[in-house]
ZAROMI-146588 format. One record per residue (C-alpha): residue number from 1; chain; x, y, z. Coordinates in Angstrom, 1 decimal. Layout:
% ZAROMI-146588
   k c     xx     yy     zz
 NUM A      X      Y      Z
...
***
This chain:
% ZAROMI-146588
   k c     xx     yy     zz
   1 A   32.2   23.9   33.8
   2 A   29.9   21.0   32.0
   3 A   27.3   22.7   29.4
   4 A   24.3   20.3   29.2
   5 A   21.0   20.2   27.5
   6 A   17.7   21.1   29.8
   7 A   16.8   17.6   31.7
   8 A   20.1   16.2   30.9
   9 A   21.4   16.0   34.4
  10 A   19.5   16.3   38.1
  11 A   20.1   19.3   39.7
  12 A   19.0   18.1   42.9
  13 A   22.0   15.6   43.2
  14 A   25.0   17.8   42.1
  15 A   28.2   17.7   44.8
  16 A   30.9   19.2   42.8
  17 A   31.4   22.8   43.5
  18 A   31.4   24.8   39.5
  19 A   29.3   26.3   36.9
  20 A   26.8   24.3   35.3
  21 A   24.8   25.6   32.3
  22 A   22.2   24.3   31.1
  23 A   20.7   25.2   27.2
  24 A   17.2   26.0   27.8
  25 A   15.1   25.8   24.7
  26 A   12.9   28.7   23.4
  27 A    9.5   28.1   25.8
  28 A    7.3   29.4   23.2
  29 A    6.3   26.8   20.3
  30 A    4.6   27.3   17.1
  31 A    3.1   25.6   15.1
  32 A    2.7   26.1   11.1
  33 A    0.2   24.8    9.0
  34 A    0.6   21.9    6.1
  35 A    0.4   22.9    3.2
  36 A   -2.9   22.6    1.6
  37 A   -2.4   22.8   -1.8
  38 A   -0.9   19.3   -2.4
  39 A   -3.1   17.4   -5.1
  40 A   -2.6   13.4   -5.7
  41 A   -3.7   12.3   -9.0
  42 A   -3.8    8.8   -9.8
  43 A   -3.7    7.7  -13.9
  44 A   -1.6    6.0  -16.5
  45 A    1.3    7.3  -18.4
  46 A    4.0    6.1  -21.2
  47 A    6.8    6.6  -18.7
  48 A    8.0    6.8  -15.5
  49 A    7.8    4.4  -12.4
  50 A    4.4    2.2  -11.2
  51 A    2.7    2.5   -8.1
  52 A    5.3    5.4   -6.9
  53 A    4.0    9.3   -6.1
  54 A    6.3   11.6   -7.8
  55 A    6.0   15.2   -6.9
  56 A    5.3   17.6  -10.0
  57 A    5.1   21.3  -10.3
  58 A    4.7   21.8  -13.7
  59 A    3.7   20.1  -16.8
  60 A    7.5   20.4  -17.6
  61 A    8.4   18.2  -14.5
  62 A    5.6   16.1  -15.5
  63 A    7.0   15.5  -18.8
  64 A   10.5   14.8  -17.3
  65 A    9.0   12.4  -15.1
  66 A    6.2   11.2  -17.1
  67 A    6.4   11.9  -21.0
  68 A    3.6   13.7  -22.8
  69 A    0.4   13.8  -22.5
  70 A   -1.2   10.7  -24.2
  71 A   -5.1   10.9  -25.7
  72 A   -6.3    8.1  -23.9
  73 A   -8.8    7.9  -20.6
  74 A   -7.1    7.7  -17.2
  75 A   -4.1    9.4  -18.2
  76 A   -2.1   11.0  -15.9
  77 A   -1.0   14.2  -17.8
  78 A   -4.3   15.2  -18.9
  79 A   -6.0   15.1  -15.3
  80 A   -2.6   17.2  -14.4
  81 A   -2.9   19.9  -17.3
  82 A   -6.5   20.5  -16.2
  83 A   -5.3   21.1  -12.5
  84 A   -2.4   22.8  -13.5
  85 A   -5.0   25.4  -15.5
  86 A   -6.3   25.8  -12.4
  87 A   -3.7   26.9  -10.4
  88 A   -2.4   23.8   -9.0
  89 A    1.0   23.6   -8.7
  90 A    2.5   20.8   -6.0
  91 A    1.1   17.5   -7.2
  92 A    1.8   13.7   -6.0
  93 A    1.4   12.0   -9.5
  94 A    0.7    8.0   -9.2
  95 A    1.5    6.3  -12.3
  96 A   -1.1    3.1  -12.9
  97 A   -1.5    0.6  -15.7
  98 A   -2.9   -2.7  -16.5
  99 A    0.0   -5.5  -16.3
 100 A    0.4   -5.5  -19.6
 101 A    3.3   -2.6  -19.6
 102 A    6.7   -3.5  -20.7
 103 A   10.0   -2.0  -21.0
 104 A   11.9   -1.0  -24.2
 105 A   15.1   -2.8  -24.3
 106 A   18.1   -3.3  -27.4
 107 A   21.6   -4.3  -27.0
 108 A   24.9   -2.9  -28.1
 109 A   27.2   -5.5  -30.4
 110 A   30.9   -6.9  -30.6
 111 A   33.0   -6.1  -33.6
 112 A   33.4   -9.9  -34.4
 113 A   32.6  -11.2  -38.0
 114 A   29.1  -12.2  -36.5
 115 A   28.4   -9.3  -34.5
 116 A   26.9  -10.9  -30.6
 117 A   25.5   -8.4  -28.3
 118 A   28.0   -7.5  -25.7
 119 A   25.7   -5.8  -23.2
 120 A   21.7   -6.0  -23.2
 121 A   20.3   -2.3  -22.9
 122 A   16.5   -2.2  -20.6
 123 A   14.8    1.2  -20.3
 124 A   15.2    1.9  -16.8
 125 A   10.6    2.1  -16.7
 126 A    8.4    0.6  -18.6
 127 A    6.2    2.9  -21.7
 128 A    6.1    3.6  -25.2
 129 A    8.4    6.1  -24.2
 130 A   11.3    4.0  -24.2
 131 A   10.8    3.1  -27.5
 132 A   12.3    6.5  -28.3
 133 A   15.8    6.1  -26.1
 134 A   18.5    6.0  -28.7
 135 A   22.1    4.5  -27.3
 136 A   24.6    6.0  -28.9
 137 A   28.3    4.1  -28.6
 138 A   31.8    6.0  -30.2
 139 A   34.8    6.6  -29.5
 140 A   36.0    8.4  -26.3
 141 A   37.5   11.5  -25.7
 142 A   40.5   10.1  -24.6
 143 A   40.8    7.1  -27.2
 144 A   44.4    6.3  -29.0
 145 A   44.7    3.5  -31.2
 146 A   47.4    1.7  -28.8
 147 A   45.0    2.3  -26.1
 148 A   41.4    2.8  -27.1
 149 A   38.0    3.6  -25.3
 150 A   34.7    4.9  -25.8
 151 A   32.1    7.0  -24.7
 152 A   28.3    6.0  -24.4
 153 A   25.8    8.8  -25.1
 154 A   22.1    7.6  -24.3
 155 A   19.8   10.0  -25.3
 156 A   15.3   10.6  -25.1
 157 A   13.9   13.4  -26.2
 158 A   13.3   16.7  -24.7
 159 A   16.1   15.8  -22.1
 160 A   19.5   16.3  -22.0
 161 A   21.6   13.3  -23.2
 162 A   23.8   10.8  -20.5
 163 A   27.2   10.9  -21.9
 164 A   30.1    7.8  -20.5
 165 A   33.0    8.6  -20.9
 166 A   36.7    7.3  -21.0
 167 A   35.6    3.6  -20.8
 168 A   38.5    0.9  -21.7
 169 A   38.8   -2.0  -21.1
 170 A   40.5   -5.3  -23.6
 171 A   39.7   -8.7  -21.6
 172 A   36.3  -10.3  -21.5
 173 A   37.1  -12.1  -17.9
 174 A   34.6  -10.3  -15.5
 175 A   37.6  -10.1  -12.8
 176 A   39.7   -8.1  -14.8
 177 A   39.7   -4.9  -14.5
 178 A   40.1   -4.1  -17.7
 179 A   37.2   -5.7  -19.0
 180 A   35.7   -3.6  -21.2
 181 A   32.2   -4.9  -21.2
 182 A   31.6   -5.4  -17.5
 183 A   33.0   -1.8  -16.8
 184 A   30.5   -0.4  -19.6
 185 A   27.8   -1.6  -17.7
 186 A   29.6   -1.0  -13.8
 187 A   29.9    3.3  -15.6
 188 A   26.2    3.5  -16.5
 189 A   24.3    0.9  -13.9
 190 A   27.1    2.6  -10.8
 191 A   27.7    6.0  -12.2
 192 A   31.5    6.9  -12.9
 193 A   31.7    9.6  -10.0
 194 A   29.8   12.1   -8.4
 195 A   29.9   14.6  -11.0
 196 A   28.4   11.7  -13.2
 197 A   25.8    9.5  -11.8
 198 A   24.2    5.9  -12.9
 199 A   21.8    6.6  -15.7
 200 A   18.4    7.5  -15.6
 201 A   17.2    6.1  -18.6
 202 A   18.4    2.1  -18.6
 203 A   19.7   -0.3  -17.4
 204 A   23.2   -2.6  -18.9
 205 A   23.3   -6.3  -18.5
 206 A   25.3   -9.0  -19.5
 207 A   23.4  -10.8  -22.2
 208 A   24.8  -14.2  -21.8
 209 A   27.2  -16.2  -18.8
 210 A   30.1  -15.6  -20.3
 211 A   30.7  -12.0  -21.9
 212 A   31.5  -11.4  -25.3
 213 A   35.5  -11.5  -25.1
 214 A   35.5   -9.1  -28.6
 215 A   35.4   -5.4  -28.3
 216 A   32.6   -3.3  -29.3
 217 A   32.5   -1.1  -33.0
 218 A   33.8    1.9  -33.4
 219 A   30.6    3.5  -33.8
 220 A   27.2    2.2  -33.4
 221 A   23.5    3.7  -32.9
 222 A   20.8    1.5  -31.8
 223 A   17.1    2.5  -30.5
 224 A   15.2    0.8  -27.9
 225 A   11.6   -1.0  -29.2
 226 A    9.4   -3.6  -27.5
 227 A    8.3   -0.5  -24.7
 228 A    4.0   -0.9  -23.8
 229 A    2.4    1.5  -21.5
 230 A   -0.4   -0.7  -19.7
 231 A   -3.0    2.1  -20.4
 232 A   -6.3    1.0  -19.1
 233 A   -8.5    1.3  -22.2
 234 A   -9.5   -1.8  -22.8
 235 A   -9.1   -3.2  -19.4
 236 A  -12.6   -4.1  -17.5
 237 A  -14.1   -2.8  -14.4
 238 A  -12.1   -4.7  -12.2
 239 A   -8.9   -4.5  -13.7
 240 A   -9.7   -0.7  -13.5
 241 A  -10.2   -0.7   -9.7
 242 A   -7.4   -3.2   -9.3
 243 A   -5.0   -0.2  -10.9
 244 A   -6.9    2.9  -10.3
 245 A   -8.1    2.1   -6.4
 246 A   -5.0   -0.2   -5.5
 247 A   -4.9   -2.2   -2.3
 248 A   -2.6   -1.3    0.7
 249 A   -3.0   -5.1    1.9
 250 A    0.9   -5.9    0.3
 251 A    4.0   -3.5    0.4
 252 A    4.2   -1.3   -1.4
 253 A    0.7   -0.1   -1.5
 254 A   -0.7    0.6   -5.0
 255 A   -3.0    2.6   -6.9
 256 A   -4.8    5.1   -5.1
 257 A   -3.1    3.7   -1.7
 258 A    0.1    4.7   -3.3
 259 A   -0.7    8.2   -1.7
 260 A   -0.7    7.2    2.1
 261 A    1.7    9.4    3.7
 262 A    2.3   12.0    1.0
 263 A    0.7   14.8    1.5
 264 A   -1.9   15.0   -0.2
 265 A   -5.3   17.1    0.7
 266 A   -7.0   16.7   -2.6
 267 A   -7.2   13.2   -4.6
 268 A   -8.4   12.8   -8.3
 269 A   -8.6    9.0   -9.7
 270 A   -7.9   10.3  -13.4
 271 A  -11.4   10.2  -15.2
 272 A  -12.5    7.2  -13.1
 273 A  -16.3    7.1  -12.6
 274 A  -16.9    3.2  -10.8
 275 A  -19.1    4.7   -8.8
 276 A  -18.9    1.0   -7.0
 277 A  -16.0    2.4   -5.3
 278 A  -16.6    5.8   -3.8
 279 A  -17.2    4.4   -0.6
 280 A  -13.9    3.0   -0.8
 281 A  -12.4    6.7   -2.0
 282 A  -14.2    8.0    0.7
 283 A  -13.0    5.5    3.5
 284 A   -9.0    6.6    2.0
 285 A   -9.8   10.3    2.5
 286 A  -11.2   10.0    5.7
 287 A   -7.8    8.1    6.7
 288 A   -5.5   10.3    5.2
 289 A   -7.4   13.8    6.0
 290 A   -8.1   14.3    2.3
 291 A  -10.7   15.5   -0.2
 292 A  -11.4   13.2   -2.7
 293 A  -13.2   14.4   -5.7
 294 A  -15.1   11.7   -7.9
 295 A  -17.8   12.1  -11.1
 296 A  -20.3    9.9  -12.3
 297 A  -19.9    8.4  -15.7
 298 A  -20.2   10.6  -18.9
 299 A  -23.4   11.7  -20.4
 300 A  -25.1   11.3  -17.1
 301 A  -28.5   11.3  -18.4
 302 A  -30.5   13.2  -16.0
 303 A  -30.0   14.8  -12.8
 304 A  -31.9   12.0  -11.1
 305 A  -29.8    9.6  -11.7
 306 A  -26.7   11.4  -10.5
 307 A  -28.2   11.7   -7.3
 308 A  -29.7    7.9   -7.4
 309 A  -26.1    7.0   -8.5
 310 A  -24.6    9.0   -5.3
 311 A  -27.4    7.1   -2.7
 312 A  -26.2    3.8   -4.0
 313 A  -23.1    3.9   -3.4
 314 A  -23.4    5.0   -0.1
 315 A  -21.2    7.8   -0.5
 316 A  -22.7   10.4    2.1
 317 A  -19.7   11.6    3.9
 318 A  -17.8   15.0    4.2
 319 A  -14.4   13.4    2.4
 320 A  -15.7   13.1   -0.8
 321 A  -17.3   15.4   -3.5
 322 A  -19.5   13.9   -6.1
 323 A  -19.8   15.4   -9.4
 324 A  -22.0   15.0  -11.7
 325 A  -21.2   13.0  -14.8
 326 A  -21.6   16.1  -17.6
 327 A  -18.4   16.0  -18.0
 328 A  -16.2   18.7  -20.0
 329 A  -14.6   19.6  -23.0
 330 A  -11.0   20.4  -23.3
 331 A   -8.7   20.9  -26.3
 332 A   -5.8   19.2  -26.0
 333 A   -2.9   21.5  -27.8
 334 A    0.0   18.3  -28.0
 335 A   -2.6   15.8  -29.5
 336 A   -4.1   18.5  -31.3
 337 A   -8.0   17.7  -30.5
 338 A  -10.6   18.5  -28.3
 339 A  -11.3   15.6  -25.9
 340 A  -13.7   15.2  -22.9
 341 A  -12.5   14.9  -19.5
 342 A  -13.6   14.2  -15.8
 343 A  -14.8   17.5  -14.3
 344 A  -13.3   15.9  -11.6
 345 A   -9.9   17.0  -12.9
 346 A  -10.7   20.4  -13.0
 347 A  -12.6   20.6   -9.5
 348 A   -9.7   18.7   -7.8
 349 A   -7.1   21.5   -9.1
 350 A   -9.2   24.4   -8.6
 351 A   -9.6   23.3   -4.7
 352 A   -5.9   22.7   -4.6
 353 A   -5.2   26.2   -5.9
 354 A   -7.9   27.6   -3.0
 355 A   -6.9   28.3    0.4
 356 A   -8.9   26.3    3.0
 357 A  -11.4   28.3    4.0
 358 A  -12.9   28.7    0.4
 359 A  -15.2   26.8   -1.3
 360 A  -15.1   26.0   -5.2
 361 A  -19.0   28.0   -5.4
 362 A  -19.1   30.6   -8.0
 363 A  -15.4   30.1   -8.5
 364 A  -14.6   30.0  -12.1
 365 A  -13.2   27.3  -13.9
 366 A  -10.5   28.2  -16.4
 367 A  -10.1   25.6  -19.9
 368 A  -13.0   24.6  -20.5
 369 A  -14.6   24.4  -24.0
 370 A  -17.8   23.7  -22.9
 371 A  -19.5   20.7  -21.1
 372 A  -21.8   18.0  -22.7
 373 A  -25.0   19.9  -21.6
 374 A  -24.1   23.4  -22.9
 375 A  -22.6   22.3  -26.0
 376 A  -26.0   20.8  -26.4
 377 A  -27.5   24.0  -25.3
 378 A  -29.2   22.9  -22.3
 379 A  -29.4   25.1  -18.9
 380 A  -29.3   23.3  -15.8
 381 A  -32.9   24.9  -14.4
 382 A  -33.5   25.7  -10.2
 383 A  -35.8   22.5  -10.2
 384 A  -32.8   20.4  -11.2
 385 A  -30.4   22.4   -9.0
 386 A  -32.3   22.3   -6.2
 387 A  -32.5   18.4   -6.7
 388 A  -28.6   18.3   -6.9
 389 A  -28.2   20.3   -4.1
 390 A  -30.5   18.0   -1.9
 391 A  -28.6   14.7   -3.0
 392 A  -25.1   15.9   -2.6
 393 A  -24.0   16.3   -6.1
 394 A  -22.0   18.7   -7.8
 395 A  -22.3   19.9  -10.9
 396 A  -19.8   22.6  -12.9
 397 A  -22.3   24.8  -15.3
 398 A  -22.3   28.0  -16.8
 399 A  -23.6   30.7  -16.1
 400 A  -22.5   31.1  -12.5
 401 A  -24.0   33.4   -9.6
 402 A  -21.2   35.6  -11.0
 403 A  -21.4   36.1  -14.4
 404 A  -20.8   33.9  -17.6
 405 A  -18.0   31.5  -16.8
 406 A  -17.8   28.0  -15.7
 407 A  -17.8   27.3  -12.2
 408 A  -18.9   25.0   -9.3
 409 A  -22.9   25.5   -8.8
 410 A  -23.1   23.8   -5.4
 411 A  -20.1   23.8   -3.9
 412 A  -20.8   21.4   -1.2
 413 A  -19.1   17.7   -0.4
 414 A  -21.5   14.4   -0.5
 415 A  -22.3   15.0    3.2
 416 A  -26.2   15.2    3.9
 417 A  -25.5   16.9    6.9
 418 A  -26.1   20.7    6.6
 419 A  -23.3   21.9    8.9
 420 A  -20.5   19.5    7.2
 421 A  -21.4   19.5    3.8
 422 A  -19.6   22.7    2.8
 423 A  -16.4   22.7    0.5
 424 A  -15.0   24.7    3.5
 425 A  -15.7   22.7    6.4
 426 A  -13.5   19.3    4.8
 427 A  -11.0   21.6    3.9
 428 A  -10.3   23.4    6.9
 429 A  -11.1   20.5    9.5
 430 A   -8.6   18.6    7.5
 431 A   -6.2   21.3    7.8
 432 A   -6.7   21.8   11.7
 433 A   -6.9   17.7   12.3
 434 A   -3.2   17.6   10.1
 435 A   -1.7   20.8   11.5
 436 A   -2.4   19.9   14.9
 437 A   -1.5   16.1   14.0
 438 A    2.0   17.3   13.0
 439 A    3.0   19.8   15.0
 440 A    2.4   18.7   18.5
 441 A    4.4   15.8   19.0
 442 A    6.8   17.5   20.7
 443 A    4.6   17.5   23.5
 444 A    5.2   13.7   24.0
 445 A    7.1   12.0   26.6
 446 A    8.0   15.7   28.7
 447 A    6.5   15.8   32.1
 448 A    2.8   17.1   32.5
 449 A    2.7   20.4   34.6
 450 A    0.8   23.6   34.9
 451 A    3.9   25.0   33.0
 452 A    3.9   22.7   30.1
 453 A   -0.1   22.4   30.0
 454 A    0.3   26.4   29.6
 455 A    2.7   25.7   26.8
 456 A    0.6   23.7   24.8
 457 A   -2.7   26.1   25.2
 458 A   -0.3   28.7   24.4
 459 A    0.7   26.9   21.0
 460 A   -2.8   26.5   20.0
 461 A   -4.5   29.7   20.6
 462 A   -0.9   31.4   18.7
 463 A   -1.8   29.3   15.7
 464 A   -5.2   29.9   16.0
 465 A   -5.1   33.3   16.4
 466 A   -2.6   33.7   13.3
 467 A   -5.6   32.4   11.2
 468 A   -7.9   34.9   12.6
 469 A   -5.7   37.7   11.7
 470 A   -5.1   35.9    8.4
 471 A   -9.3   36.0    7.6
 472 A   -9.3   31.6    7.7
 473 A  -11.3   31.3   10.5
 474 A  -14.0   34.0   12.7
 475 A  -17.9   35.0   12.5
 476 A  -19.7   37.4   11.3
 477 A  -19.4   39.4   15.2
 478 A  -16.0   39.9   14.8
 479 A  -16.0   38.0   18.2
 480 A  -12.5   35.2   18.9
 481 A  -13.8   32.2   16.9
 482 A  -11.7   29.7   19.2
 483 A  -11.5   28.1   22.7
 484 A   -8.8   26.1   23.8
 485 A   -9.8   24.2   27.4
 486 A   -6.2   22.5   29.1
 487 A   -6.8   21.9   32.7
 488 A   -8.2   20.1   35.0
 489 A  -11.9   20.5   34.2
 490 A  -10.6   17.9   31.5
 491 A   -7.8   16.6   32.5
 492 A   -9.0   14.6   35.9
 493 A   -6.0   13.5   38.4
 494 A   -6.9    9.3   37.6
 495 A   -6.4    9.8   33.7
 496 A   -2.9   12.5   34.3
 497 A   -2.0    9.8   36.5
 498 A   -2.3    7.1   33.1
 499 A   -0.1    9.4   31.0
 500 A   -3.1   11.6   29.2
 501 A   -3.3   15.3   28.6
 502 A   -6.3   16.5   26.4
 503 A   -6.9   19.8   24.7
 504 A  -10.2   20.5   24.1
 505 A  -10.5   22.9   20.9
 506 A  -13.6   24.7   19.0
 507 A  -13.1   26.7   15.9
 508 A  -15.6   28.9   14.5
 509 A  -15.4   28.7   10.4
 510 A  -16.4   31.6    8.7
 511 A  -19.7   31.0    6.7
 512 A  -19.8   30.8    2.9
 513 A  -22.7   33.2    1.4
 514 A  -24.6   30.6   -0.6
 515 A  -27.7   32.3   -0.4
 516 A  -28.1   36.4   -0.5
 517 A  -31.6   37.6    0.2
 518 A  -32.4   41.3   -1.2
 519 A  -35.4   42.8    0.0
 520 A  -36.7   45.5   -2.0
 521 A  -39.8   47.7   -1.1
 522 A  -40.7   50.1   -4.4
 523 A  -42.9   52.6   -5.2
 524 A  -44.9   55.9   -5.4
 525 A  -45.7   55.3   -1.7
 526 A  -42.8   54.5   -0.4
 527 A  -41.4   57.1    2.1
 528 A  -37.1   57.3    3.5
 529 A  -36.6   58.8    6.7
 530 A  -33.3   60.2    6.7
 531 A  -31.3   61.5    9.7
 532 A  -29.4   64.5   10.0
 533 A  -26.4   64.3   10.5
 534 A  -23.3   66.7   12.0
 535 A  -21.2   68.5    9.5
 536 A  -17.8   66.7    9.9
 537 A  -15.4   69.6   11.8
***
């Protein structure tokens, strides 16, 4: 009585008389949507590792990851404190810098007359924030005076201290077990079981060939120095594109290219404004199905030459939203200042915190002091919105349609074409493109038949459908706003026979009311025709 899997053996060809059961998978897929509201930020930071997206759901994680928020341009925590204001809360955070970044690193000594270091202590990253990693050696829990040991407490603040304990050891040769140095720095490089782990903080190393062959003090404190963060300040343009932008030409990809494969649907450079390289930016988000959000530089002088700024850099394409450079004010409660920041930041959260179908237009902005044109008390007129409108550039102003709070005035991508340019329509094709991208492959390599080709029609219209009933997708009709074509009127017997099977989908997105006409006829004159109407029963 063999139980197989369906496909696993061929009916046609069995000659044994018995039972055969075959598990037959459920013959209704579904598909379910990415998630939408991942946002990659790219910037510098005083901790944490280079080059390497580390996902963040609160300023908390980011501070576990990352340290604190530093008041510099580029860095990492500030673009994700704006996001996080926002709404945004599932972020791929990319830490940068400049080369220049170096770790913290001390040493623990013998007990000899001239105290040698017996083991060389490295922050596990490089930052400023190693500087603050104090290694803490005593006596363990377990110590006697015939047989001692010790216990090694490495703590940072704001996170719970690594303790090591029980370590012995009295001979300096490295192939003795008992060598007290080389099992210090087995415990916290290995971990001592699973309960305790290597460290997360640094790194133990043997300072010299030969090990110091004198045990350590009996209690010792010593705090890391020498840490650098690599922070971008004072790097030039290039150096700035080189860390911000990244290459994927090497493994592992850096920079901005340190997001391929993440997740991400919405990508902030932190405060970047090269405006040299939003074609690049674009070219990524079109890759990766994302929305990039850039900003000119700040104090953009005049709406013209955002929109100049925009044509030059040939940055007309529905993966990227321009901003213009009036960039925002934002008080900054660790540092204890108000500083100015990318509205960049702020757009790229907001979107992440909106569902697909939306657009940032008219949606407030939460955090904001003020921006460099209203705390000069300048209004952006129509004449100048109109002109932003027409180039492809953003701006975030106050007051919106909606009342008096900040908020996205255009609400369009840098797209000059009129049907792609909306907020909506990169979101949600980038959501379809991905969704479909990752959910059909299960189609692949199973035989093409009117069964199967029913299957996959069936899988598309169910998801489809779910967004209709969820209000993500339809027309103002109420009519189905999709069509899913699988048959032979486009899938022809020659390319079936080469291994192809194409779905041709159309999705209706529902419209975003930019523009709301009232027409009012007043006066002495004016007459109402009313209708009578049944008394309800």
């Amino acid at each position: 009585m063999p139980i197989t899997q369906l496909g696993a053996i061929n009916t046609t060809a069995l000659l044994v008389p018995d039972v055969y059961v075959q598990i037959v998978p459920p013959q209704t897929t579904l598909l379910n949507g990415v998630p939408t509201n991942v946002l990659g930020i790219v910037g510098t930071a005083q901790w944490g590792p280079v080059d390497t997206p580390v996902t963040v759901g609160s300023m908390q994680d980011f501070a576990r990851s990352f340290g604190a928020i530093q008041d510099v341009q580029h860095d990492l925590g500030t673009a994700a404190a704006a996001a996080v204001l926002q709404g945004a809360a599932n972020m791929r955070c990319v830490r940068v810098t400049d080369g220049t970044d170096a770790a913290a690193t001390g040493a623990i000594s013998d007990s000899a007359v001239t105290p040698a270091d017996g083991a060389v202590v490295t922050a596990k990253y490089t930052g400023t924030l190693g500087n603050s990693i104090e290694v803490r050696l005593q006596p363990g829990s377990n110590s006697t005076v015939s047989a001692p040991t010790w216990k090694l407490v490495i703590a940072i603040p704001g996170q719970p201290a690594e303790t090591f304990d029980r370590i012995s050891g009295t001979a300096a040769d490295g192939s003795t077990e008992g060598s007290f140095w080389y099992n210090l720095i087995d415990a916290v490089n290995n971990g001592q079981n699973i309960l305790r782990g290597a460290s997360e903080l640094v790194t133990l190393s043997v300072p010299q060939s030969s090990p110091s062959a004198v045990l350590p003090i009996d209690s010792e404190t010593n705090t890391l120095t020498g840490g650098t963060d690599g922070n971008l300040g004072a790097a030039n343009a290039a150096a700035k594109t080189t860390a911000m932008v990244g290459t994927d030409v090497s493994y592992p990809p850096t920079g901005m290219y340190a997001l391929k494969g993440s997740g991400a649907s919405i990508v902030n450079l932190a405060d970047y404004d090269n405006d040299n390289d939003w074609s690049t930016i674009s070219a990524f988000g079109l890759s990766e199905g994302a929305y990039c959000v850039v900003a000119g530089a700040a104090g953009q002088s005049t709406v013209t030459s955002a929109v100049t700024d925009k044509k030059d850099a040939s940055a007309d394409s529905y993966s990227l939203k321009v901003m213009m450079g009036d960039w925002c004010y934002w008080f900054d409660a660790v540092n204890g200042r108000t500083r100015l920041l990318s509205p960049a930041s702020f757009v790229a959260g907001r979107l992440a915190a909106l569902s697909p179908e939306q657009s940032t237009l008219n949606k407030p902005i939460y955090g904001l002091v003020g921006t460099q044109r209203s705390e000069n008390a300048r209004r952006y007129n129509s004449a100048e919105l109109q002109e932003l409108a027409e180039g492809g550039v953003d701006v975030i102003t106050s007051p919106s349609p909606g009342g008096e709070y900040f908020s996205c005035r255009i609400g369009h991508n840098a797209s000059s074409n009129p049907v792609t340019n909306g907020d909506n329509y990169t979101r949600m094709t980038n959501y379809l493109a991905s969704t479909f991208n990752a959910g059909l492959g299960l189609f692949i390599g199973r035989l093409q038949s009117a069964a199967v080709r029913r299957q996959a029609k069936n899988t598309l219209e169910n998801f489809l459908s779910a967004l209709e009933l969820q209000g993500q997708i339809g027309n103002a009709e109420g009519t189905t706003p999709f069509q899913v074509i699988i048959d032979s009127s486009n899938n022809p017997a020659a390319r079936v026979a080469l291994g192809y099977m194409q779905a041709d989908v159309k999705v209706q997105y529902l419209s975003i009311i930019e523009k709301f006409l009232v027409n009012v006829e007043g006066g002495q004159s004016v007459t109402i025709e009313r209708v009578a109407t049944e008394p309800l029963a």
